[in-house]
C-alpha positions as a printed Julia matrix, in Angstrom:
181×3 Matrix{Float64}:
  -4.19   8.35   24.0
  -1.58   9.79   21.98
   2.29   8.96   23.22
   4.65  11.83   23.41
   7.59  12.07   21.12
   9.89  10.69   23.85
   7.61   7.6    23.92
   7.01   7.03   20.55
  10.77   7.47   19.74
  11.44   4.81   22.78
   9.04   2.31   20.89
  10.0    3.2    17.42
  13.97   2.87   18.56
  12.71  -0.89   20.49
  11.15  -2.12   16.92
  13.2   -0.37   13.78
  16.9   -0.7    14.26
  18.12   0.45   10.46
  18.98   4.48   10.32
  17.18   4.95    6.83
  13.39   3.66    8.51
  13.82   5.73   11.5
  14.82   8.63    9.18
  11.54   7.57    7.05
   9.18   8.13   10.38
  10.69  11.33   11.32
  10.18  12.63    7.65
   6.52  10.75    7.34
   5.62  12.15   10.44
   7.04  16.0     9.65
   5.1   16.21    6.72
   2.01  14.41    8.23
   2.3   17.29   11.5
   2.52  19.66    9.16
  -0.31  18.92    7.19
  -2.42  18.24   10.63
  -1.6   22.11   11.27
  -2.7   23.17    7.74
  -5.97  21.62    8.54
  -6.56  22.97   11.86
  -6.68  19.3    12.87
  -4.48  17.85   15.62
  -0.79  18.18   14.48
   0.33  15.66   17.79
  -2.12  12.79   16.42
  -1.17  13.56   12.68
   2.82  13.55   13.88
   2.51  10.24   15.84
   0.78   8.78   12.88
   3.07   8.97   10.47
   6.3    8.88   12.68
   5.14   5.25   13.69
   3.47   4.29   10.61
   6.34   1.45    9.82
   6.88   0.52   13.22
   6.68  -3.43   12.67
   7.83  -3.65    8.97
  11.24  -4.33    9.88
  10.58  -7.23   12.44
   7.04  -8.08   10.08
   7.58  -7.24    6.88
   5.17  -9.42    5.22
   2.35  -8.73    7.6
   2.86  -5.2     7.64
   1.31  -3.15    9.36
  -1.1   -5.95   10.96
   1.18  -6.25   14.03
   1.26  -2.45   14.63
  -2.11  -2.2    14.76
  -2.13  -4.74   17.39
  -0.48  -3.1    19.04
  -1.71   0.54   18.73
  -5.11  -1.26   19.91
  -3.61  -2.69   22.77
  -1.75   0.42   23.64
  -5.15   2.51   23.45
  -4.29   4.56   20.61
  -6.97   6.73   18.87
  -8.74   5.14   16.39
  -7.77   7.48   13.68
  -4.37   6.86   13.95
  -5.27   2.71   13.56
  -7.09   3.74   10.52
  -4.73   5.84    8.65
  -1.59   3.39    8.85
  -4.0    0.07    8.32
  -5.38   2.62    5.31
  -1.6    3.15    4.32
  -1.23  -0.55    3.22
  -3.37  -0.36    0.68
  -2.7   -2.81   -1.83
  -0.1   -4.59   -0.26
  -0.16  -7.71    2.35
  -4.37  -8.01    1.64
  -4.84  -4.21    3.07
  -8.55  -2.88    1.3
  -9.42  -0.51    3.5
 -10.15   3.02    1.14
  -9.28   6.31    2.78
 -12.12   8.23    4.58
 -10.64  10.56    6.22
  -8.03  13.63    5.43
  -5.33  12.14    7.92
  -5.86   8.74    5.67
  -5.45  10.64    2.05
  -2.5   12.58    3.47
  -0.46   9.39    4.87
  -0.61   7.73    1.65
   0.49  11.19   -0.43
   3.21  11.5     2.23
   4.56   7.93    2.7
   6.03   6.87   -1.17
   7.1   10.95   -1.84
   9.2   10.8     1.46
  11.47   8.22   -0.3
  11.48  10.1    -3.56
  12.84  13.15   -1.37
  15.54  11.2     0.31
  16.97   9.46   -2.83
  17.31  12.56   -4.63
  19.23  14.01   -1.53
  21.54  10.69   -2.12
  22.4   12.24   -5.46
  22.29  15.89   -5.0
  22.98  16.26   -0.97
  20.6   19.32    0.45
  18.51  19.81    3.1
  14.96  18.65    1.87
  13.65  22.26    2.77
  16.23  23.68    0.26
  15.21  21.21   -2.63
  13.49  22.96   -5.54
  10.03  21.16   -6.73
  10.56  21.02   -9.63
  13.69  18.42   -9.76
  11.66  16.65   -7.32
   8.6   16.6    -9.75
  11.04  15.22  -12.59
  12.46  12.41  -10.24
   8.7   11.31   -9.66
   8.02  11.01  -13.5
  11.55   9.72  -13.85
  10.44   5.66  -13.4
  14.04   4.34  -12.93
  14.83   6.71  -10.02
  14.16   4.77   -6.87
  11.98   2.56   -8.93
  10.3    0.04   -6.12
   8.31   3.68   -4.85
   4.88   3.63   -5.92
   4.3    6.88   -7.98
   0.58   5.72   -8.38
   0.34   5.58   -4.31
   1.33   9.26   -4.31
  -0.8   10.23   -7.41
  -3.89   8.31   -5.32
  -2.92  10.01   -2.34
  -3.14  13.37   -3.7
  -6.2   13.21   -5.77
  -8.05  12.18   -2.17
  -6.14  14.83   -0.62
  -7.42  17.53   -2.62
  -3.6   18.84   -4.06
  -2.25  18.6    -6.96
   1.05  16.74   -7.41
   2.34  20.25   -7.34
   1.11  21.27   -4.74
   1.71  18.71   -2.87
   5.82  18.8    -3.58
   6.08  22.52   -2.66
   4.03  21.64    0.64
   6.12  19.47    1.75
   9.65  21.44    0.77
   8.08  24.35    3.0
   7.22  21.74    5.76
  10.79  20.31    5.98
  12.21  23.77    5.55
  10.16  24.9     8.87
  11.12  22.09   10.61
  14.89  22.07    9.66
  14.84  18.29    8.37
């Protein structure tokens, strides 16, 4: 069972109360529908992946995402929604779990870039759709801009995606330019 927006923004607005996560999910989420449609996969279960990828890392931080997949199990989500956000963790909190899948590869491409998008729009305020790819490219190799994202985690992503970094940036402008975020 996939929730519809209106649900998944109920829960999402229940468990993350600070504007800049809740922006995060809708932009995770975006890009993840997108790619679903690229794909010819399902663009609702891609969405609802990444818009409620964080959904306990405000209230859980340092078992994140254990408690949202739970929950997702309790709440009979599909399976490859459980799988891409426990994939998603990777690294972090004693997550292993390698991506398998396309939905898994494109959450972790999508997750750390999101935040490299939204602090450049901090310091140069556009729409994300209007942002040009290749400032966005120099912020990634720029270390010291929004330094606690994980440029590896989007590199990783990528490769098991099958874009290049490139690629990857330009996707995502056209995404959030479709979508008007």
């Amino acid at each position: 069972m996939i929730p519809t927006r209106e649900e998944a923004q109920k829960l999402l607005f229940e468990h993350v109360k600070d504007e800049y996560q809740r922006h995060h999910a809708l932009m995770v989420g975006t890009a993840l529908g997108e790619y679903g449609k690229k794909f010819g996969e399902n663009a609702d279960l891609w969405f609802m992946t990444g818009y409620l990828h964080d959904i306990d890392f405000e209230e859980h931080p340092t078992e994140h995402p254990a408690r949202s997949l739970q929950w997702f199990k309790e709440w009979g989500y599909p399976v490859e929604l459980i799988q891409a956000v426990e994939v998603h963790a990777l690294g972090y909190n004693g997550f292993t779990t390698e991506p398998q899948s396309k939905l898994d590869a494109a959450i972790i491409a999508c997750d750390e870039v999101c935040g490299i998008f939204y602090a450049y729009s901090k310091v140069n305020p556009c729409k994300y759709g209007d942002m040009k790819a290749s400032s966005i490219l120099k912020r990634i190799r720029e270390v010291n801009f929004a330094p606690k994202i994980s440029r590896g985690d989007i590199h990783y992503g990528c490769e098991k995606l099958g874009v290049t970094i490139d690629e990857h940036v330009n996707n995502l402008i056209g995404f959030f330019k479709e979508s008007g975020i």
